[in-house]
Backbone as CSV, one residue per row, in Angstrom:
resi,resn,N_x,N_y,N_z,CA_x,CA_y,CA_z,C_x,C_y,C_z
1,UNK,49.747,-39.472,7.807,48.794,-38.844,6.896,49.540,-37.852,6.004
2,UNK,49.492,-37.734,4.456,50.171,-37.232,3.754,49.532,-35.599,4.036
3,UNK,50.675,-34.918,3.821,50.327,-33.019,3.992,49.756,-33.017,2.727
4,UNK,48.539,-32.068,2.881,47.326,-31.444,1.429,48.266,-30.181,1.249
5,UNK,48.468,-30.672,-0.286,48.908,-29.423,-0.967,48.210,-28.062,-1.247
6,UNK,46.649,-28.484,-1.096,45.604,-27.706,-1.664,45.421,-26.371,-0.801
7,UNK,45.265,-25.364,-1.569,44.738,-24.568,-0.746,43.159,-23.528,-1.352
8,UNK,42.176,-23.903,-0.171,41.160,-23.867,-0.634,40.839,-22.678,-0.837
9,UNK,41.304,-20.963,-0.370,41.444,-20.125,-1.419,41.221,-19.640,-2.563
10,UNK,42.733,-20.020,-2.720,42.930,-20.026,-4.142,42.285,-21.494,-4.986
11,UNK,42.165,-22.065,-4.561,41.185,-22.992,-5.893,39.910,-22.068,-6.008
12,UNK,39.028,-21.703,-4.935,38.256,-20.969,-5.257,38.117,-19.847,-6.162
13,UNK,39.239,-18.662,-6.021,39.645,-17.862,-6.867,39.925,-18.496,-8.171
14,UNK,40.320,-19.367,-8.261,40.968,-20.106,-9.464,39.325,-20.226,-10.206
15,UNK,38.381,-20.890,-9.194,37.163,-20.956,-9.950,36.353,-19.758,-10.364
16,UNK,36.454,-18.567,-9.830,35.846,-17.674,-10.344,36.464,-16.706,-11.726
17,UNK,38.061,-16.756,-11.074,38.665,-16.619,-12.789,38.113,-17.817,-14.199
18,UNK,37.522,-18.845,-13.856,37.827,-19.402,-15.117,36.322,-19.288,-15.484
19,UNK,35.410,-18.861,-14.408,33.946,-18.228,-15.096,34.411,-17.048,-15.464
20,UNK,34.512,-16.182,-15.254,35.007,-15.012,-15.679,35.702,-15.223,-17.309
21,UNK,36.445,-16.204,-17.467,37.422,-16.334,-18.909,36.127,-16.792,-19.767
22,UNK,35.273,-17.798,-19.280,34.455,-18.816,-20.238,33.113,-17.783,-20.592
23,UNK,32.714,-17.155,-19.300,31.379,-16.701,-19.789,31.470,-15.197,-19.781
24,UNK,32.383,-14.443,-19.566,32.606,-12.781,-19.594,32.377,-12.251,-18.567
25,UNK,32.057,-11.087,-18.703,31.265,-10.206,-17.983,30.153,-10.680,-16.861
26,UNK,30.496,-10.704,-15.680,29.699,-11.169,-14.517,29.184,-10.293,-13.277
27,UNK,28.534,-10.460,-12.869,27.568,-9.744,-12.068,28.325,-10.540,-10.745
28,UNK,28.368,-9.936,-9.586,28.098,-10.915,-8.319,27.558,-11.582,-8.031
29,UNK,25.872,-11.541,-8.208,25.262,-12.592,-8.167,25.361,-13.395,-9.321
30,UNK,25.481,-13.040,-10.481,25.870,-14.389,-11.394,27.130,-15.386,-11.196
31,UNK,28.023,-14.550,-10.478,29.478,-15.504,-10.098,28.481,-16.508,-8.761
32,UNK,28.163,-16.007,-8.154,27.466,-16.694,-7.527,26.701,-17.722,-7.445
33,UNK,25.580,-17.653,-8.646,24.861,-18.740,-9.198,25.763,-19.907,-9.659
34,UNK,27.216,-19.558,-10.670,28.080,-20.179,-11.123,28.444,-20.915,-10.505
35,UNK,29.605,-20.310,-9.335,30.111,-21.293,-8.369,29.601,-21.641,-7.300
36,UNK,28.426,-21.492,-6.538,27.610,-21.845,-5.762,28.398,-21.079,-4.368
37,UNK,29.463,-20.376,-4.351,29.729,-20.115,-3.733,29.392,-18.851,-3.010
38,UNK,29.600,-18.510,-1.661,28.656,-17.717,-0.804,29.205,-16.320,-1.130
39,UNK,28.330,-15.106,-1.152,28.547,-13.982,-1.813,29.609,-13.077,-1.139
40,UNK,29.289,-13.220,0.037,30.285,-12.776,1.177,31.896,-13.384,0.718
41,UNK,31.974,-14.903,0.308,33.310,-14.985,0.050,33.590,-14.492,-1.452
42,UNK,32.914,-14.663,-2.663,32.965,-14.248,-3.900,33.641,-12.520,-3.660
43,UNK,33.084,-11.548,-2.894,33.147,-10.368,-2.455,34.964,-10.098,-2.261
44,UNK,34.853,-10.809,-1.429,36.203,-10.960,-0.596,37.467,-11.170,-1.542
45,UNK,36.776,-12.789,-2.182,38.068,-13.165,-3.336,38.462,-12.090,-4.395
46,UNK,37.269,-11.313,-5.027,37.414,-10.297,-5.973,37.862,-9.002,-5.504
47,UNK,37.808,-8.670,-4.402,38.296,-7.905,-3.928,40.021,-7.771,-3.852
48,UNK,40.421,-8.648,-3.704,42.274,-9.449,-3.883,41.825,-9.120,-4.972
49,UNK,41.629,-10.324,-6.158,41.823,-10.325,-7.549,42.008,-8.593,-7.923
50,UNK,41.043,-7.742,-7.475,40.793,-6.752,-8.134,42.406,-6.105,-7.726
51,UNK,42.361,-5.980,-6.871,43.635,-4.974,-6.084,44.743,-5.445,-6.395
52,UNK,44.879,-6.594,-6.890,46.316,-7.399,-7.645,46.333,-7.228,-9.270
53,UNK,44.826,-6.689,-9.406,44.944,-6.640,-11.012,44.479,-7.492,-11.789
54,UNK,44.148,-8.591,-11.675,43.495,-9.479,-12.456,42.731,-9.518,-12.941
55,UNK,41.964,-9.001,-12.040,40.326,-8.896,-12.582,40.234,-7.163,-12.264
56,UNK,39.003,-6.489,-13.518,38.535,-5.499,-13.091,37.202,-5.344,-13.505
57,UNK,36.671,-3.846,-12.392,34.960,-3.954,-12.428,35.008,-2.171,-13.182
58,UNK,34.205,-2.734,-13.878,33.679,-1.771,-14.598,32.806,-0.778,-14.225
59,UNK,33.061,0.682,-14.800,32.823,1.881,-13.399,31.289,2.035,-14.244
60,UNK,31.095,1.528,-15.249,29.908,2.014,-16.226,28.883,0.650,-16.136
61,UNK,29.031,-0.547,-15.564,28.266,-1.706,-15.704,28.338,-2.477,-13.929
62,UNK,28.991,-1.755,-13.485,29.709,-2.902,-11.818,29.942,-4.399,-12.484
63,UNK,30.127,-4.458,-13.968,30.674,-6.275,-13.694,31.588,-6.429,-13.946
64,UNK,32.531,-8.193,-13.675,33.589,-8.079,-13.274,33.804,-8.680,-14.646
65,UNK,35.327,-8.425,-15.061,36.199,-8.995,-16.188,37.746,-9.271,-15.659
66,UNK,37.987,-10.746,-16.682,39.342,-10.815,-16.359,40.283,-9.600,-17.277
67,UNK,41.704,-9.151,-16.398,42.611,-8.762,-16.871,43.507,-9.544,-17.465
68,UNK,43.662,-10.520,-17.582,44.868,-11.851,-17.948,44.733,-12.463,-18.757
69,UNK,45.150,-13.011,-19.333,44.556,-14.273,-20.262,44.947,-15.177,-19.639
70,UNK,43.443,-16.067,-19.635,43.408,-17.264,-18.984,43.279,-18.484,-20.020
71,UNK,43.282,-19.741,-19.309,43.717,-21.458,-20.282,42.451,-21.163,-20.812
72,UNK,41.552,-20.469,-20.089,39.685,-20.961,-21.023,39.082,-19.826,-21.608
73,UNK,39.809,-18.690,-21.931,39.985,-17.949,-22.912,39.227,-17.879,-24.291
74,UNK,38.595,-17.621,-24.577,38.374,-18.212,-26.061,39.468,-16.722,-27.051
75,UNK,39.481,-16.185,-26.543,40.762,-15.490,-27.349,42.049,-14.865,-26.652
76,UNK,42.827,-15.485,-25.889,43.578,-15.193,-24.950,44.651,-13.589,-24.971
77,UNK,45.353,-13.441,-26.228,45.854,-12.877,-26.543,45.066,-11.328,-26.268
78,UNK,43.773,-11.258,-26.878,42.762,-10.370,-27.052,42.763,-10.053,-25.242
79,UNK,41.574,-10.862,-24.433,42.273,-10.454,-23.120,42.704,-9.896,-22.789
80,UNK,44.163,-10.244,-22.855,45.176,-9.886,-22.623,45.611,-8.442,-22.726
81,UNK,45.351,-8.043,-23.637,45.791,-7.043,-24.381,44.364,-5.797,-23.855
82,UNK,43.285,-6.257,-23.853,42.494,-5.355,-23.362,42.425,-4.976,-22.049
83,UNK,42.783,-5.971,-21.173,42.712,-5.511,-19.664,43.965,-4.872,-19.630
84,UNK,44.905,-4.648,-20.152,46.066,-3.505,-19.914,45.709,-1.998,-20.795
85,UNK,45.074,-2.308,-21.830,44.295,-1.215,-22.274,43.584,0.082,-21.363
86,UNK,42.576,-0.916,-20.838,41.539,-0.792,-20.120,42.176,-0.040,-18.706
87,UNK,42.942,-0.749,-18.141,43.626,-0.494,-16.717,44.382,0.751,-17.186
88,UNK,45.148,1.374,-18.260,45.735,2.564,-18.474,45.042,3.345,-19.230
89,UNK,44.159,3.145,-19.709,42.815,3.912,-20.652,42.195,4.959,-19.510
90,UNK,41.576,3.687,-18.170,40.598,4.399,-17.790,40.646,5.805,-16.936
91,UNK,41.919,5.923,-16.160,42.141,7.398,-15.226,41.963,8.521,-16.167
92,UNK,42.642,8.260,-17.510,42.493,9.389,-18.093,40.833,9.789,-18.872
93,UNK,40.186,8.443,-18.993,38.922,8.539,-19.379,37.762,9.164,-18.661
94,UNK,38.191,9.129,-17.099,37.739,9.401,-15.640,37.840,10.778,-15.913
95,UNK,38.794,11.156,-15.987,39.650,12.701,-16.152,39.182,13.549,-16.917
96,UNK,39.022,12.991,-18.490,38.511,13.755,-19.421,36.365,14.096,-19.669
97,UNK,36.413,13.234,-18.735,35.080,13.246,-18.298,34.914,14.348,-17.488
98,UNK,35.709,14.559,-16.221,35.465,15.184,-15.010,35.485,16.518,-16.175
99,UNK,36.736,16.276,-16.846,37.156,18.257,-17.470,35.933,18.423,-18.071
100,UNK,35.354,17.867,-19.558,34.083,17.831,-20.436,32.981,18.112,-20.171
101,UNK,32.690,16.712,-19.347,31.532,16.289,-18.408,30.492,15.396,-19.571
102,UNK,31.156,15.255,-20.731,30.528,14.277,-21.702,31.091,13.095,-21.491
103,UNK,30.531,12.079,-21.813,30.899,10.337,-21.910,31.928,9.525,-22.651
104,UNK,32.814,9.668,-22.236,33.619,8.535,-23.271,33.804,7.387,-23.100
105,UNK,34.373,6.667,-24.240,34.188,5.042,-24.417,35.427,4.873,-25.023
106,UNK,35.909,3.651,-24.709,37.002,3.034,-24.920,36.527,1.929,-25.937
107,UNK,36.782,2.127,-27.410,36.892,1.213,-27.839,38.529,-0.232,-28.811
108,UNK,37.511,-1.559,-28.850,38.814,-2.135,-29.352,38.993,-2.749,-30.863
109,UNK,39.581,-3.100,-31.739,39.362,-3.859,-32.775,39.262,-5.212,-32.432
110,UNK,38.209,-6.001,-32.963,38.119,-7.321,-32.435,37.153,-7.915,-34.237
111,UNK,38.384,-8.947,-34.462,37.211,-9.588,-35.782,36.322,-9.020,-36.513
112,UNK,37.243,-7.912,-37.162,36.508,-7.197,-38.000,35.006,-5.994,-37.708
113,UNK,35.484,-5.909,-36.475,34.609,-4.414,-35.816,34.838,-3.653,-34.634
114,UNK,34.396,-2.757,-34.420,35.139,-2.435,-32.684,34.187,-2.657,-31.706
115,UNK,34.626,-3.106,-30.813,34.131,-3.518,-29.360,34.053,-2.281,-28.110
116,UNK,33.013,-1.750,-27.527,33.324,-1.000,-26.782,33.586,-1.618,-25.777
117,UNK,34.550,-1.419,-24.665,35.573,-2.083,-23.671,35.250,-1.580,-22.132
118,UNK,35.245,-0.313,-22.402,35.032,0.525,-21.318,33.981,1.760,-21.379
119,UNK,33.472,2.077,-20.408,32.803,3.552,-20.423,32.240,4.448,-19.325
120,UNK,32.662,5.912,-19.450,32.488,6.819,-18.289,30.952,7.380,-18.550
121,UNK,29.959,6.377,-18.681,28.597,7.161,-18.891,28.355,7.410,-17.881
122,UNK,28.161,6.216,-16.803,27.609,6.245,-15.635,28.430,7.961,-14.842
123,UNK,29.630,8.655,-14.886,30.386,9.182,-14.986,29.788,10.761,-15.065
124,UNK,28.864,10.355,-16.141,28.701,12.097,-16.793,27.156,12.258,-16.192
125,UNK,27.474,13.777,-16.245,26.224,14.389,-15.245,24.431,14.217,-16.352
126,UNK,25.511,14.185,-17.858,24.497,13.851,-18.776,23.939,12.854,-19.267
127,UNK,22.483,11.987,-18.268,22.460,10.562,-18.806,21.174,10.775,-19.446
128,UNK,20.911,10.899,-20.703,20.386,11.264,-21.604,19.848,10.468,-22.119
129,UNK,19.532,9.115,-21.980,18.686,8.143,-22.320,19.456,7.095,-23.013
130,UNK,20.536,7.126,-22.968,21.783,6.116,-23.302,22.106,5.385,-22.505
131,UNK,21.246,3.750,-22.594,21.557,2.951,-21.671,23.437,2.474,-21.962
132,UNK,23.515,1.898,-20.906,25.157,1.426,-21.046,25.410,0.616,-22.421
133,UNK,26.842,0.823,-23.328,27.162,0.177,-24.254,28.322,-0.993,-24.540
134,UNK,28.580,-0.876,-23.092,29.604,-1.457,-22.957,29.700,-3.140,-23.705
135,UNK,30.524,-3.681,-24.403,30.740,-4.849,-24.888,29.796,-5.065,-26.033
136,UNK,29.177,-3.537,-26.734,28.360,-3.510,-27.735,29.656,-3.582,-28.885
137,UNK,29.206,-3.821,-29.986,29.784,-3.641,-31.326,29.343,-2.889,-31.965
138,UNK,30.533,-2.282,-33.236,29.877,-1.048,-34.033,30.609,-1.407,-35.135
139,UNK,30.040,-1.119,-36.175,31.086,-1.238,-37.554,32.189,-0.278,-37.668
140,UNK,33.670,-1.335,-38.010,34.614,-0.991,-38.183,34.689,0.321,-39.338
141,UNK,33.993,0.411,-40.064,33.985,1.773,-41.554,33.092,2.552,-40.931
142,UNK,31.752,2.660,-39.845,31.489,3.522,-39.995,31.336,4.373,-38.948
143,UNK,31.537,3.686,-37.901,31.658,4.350,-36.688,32.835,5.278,-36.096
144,UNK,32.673,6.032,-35.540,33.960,7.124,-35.732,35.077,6.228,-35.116
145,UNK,35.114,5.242,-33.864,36.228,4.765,-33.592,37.135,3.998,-34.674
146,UNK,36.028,3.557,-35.010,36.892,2.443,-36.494,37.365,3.237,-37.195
147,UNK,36.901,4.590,-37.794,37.556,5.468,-38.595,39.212,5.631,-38.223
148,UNK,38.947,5.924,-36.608,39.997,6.606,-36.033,41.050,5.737,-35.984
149,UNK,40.759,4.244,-35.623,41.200,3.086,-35.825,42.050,2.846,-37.041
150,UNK,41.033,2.950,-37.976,41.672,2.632,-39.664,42.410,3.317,-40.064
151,UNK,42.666,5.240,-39.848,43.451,5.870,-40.039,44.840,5.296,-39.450
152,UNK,45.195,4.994,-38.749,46.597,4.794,-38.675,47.416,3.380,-38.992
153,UNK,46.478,2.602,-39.680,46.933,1.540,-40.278,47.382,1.782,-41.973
154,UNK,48.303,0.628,-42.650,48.981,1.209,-43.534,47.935,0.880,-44.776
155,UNK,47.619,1.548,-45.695,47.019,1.258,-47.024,46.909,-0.240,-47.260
156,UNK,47.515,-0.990,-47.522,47.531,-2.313,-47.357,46.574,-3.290,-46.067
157,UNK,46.498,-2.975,-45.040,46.062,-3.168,-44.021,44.533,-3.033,-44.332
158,UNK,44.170,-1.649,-44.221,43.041,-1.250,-44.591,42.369,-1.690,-45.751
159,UNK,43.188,-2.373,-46.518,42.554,-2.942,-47.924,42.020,-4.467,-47.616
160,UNK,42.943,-4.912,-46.404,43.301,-6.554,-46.325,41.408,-6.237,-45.609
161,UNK,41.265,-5.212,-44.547,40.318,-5.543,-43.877,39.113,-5.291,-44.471
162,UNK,38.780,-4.156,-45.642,37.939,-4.252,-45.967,37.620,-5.805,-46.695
163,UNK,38.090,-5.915,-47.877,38.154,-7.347,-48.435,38.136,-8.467,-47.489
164,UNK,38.595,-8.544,-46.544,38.257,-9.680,-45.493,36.698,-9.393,-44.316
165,UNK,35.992,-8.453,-45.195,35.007,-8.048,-44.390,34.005,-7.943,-45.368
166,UNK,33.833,-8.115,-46.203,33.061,-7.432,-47.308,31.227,-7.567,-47.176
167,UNK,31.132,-9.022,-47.175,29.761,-9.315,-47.295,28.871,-8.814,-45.697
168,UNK,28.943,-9.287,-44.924,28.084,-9.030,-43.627,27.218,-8.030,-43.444
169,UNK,26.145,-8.576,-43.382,25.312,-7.296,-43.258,24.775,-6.349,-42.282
170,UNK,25.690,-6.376,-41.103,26.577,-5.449,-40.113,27.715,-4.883,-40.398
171,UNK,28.203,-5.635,-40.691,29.844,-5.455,-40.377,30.639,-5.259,-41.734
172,UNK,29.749,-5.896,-42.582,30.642,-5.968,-43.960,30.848,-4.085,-44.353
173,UNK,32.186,-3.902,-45.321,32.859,-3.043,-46.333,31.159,-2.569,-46.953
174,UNK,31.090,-3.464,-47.381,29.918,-3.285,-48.907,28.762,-2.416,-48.436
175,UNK,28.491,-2.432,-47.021,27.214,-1.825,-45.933,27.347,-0.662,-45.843
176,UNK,28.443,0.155,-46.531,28.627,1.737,-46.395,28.599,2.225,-47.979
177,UNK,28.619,1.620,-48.914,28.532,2.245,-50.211,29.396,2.837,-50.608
178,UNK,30.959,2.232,-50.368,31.705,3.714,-50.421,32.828,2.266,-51.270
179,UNK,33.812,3.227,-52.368,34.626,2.475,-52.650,36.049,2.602,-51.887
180,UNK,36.950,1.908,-52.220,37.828,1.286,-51.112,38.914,3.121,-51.772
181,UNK,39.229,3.365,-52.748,39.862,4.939,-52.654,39.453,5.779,-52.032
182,UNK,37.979,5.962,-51.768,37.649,6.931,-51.292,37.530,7.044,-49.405
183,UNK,37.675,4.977,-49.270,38.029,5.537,-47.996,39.331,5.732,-47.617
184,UNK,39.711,5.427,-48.650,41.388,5.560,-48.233,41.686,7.311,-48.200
185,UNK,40.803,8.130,-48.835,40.836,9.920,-49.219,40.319,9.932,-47.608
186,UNK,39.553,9.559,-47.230,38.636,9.764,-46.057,40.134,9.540,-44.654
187,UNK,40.393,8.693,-44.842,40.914,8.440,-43.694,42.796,9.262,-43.679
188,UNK,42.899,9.314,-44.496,44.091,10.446,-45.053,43.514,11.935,-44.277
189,UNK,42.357,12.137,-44.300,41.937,13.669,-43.622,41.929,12.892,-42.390
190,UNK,41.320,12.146,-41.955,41.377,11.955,-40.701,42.733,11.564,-39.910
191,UNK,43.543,11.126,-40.321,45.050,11.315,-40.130,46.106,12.466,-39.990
192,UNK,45.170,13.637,-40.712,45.555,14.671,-40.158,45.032,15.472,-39.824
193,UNK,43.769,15.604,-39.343,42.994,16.495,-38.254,42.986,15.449,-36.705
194,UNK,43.689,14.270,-36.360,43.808,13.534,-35.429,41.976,13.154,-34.809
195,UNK,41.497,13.111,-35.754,40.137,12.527,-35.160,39.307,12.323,-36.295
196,UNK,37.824,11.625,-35.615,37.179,10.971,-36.727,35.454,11.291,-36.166
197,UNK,34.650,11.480,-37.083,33.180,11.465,-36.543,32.508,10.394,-37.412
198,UNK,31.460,10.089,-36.645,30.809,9.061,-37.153,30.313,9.458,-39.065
199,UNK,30.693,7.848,-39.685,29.965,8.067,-41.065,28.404,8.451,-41.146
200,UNK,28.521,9.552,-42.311,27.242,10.105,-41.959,25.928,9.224,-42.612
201,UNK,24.643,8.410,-41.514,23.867,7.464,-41.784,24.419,5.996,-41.054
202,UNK,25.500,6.248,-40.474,26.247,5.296,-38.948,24.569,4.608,-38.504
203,UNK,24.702,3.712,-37.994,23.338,3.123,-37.916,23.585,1.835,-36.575
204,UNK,23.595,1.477,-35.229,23.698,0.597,-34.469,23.066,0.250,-33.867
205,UNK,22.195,0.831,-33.114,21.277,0.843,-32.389,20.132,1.984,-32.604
206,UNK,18.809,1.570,-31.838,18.036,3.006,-31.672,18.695,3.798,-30.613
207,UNK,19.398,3.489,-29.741,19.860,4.012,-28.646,20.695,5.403,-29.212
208,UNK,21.792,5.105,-30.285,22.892,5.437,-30.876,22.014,6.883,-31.496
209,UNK,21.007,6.337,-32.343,20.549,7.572,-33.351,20.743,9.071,-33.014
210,UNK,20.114,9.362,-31.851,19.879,10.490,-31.984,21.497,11.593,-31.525
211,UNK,22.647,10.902,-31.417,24.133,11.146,-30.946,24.842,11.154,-31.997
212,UNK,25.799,12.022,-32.155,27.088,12.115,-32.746,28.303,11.365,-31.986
213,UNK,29.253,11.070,-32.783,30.120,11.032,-31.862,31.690,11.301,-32.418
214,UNK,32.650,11.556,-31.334,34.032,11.917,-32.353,35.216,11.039,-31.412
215,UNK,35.828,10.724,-32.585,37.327,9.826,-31.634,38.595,10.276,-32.142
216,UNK,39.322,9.550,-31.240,40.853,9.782,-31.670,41.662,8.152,-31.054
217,UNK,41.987,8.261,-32.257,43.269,6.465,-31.953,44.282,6.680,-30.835
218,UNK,44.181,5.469,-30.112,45.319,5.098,-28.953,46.366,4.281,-29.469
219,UNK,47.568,4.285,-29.616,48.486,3.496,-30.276,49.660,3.456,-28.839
220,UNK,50.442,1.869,-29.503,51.483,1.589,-28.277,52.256,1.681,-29.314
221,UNK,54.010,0.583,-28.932,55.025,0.786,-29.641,54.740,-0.041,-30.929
222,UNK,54.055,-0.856,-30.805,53.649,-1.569,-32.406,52.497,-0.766,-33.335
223,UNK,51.609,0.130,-32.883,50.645,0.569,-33.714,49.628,1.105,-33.144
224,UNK,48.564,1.061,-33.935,47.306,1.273,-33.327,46.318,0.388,-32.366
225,UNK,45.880,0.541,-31.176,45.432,-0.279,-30.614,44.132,-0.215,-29.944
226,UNK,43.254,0.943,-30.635,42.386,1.167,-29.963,41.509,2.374,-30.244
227,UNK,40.491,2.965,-29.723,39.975,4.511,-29.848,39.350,4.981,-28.866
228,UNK,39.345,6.451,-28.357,38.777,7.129,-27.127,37.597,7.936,-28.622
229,UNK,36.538,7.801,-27.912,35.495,8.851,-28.260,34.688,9.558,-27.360
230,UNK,34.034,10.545,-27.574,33.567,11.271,-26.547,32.158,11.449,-27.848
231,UNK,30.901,11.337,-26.962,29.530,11.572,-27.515,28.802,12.383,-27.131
232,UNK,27.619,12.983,-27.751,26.393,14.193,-27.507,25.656,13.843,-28.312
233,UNK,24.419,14.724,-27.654,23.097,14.484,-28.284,23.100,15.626,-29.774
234,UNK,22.829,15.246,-31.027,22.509,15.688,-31.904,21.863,17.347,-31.890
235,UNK,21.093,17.370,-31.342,20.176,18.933,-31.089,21.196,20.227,-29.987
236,UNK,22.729,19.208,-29.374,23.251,20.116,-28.648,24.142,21.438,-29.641
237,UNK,25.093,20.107,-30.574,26.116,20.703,-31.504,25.791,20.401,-32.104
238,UNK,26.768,20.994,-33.239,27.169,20.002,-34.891,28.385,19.672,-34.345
239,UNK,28.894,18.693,-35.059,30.307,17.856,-35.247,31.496,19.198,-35.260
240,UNK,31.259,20.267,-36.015,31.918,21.043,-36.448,32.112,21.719,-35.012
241,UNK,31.169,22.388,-34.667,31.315,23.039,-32.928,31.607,22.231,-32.349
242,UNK,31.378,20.965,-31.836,32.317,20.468,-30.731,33.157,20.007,-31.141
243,UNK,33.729,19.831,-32.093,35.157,19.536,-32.615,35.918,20.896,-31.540
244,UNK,35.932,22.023,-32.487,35.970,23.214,-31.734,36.272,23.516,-30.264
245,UNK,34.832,22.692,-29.384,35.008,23.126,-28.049,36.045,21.973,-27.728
246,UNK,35.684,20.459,-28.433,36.549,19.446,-27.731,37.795,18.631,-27.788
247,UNK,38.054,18.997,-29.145,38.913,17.739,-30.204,40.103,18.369,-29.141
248,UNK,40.583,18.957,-28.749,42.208,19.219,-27.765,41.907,18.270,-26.743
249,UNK,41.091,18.208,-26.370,40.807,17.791,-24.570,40.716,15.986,-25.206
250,UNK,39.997,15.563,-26.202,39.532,14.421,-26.677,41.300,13.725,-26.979
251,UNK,41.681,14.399,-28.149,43.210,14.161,-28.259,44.240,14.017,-27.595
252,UNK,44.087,15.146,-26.417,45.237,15.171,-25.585,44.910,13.992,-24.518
253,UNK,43.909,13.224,-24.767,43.691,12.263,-22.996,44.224,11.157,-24.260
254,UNK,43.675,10.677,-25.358,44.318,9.828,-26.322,45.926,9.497,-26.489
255,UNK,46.186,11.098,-26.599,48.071,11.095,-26.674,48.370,10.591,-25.333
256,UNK,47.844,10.709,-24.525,48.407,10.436,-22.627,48.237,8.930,-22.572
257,UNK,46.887,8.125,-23.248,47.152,7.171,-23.199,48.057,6.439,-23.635
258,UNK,47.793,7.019,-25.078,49.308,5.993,-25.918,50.729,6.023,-25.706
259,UNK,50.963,7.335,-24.767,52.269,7.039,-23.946,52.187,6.743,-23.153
260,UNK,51.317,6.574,-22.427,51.803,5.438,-20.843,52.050,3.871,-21.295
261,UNK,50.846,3.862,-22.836,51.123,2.443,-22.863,52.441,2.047,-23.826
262,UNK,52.790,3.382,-24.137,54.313,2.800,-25.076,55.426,2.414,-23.685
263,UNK,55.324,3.490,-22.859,56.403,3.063,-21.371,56.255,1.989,-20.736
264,UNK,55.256,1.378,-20.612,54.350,0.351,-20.253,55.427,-1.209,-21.448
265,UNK,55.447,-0.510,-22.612,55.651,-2.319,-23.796,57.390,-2.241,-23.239
């Protein structure tokens, strides 16, 4: 009788990574429904995955995401690049929470808008009627991460993206009223005060309205790769005062990231 190469394990694991790549963000019981497999072992397998790194659970949603890029990927590279984000983003996001005690979010550039990736809401003592945002989108021009984002890309860059963004009526350039010099004046200040607040009339949700929010860019050895923001309710501050109380504490967990992840490339 020929020896089975197989080991039933890891095919299993193998099957819950490639739900994880195809359909995102999963619940336990949705991995469950998926692979029909029993929750007790799903538990178990992710538990490895998690502690090896592959996969991680999100401290603001409990669901699971791959760290890797996998064959069924629909953007592998992207992946890729976010679960190492994410995995060196979050202690200090943990951290700057504990010091604050306000919420921050990890966001990413993805196809012309930013993606929030991660978040310490669940985290903060202040849950203020802000359901979780995690894997929400926000416009790249007007949301403070994209600001913070766009500031450290080169004039050219910032031109390619508005113009490759223009029409959408989310996402597009044209949805902020602003001409392409003046955001280029805009993001020149924000390049050197190291942070960005939301454009004023920012618009995403009802959830969003009644919050400010302020960021600062995460960059590795190639560039910019990302933004930490920290949010409040409108009636607490103005932009101007918590700049004040926060922009050091906001910045300095930003600078910590972008050097672990330059030691890290």
């Amino acid at each position: 009788m020929a020896e089975s190469l197989e080991n039933r394990s890891l095919d299993r694991a193998i099957s819950l990574l490639e739900v994880l790549a195809r359909d995102g963000a999963c619940s336990l019981h949705q991995l469950h429904q998926r692979t029909s497999l029993p929750k007790s072992t799903i538990r178990r397998l992710m538990g490895t995955l998690t502690r090896r790194h592959l996969v991680r659970v999100g401290i603001s949603d409990g669901l699971f995401r791959p760290n890797i890029a996998l064959p069924w990927s629909a953007d592998r590279a992207h992946a890729a690049e976010t679960g190492r984000l994410v995995e060196t983003a979050l202690p200090h996001m943990v951290e700057l929470t504990r010091r604050v005690e306000w919420p921050s979010d990890l966001h990413v550039h993805q196809a012309g808008r930013m993606c929030i990736v991660e978040s310490t809401y669940s985290l903060s003592p202040f849950f203020i009627g802000r359901r979780d945002m995690v894997d929400l989108q926000v416009n790249l021009f007007s949301a403070a991460a994209g600001l913070a984002y766009l500031s450290l890309l080169d004039e050219a860059q910032v031109v390619a993206l508005t113009r490759n963004n223009r029409d959408h009526p989310l996402w597009g350039f044209d949805r902020i009223g602003l001409a392409e010099t003046m955001l280029l004046r805009e993001l020149a200040d924000i390049r050197s005060a190291g942070y960005a607040f939301r454009r004023p009339g920012f618009n995403c949700t009802a959830q969003s309205r009644p919050f400010y929010a302020m960021a600062a860019p995460i960059t590795d050895i190639h560039g910019v790769v990302g933004a930490l923001t920290l949010f409040w309710p409108k009636p607490y501050m103005t932009e101007d005062e918590f700049a004040r109380a926060y922009a050091a504490e906001l910045c300095g967990a930003a600078t910590a990231v972008s050097a672990e992840l330059a030691a890290l490339s």
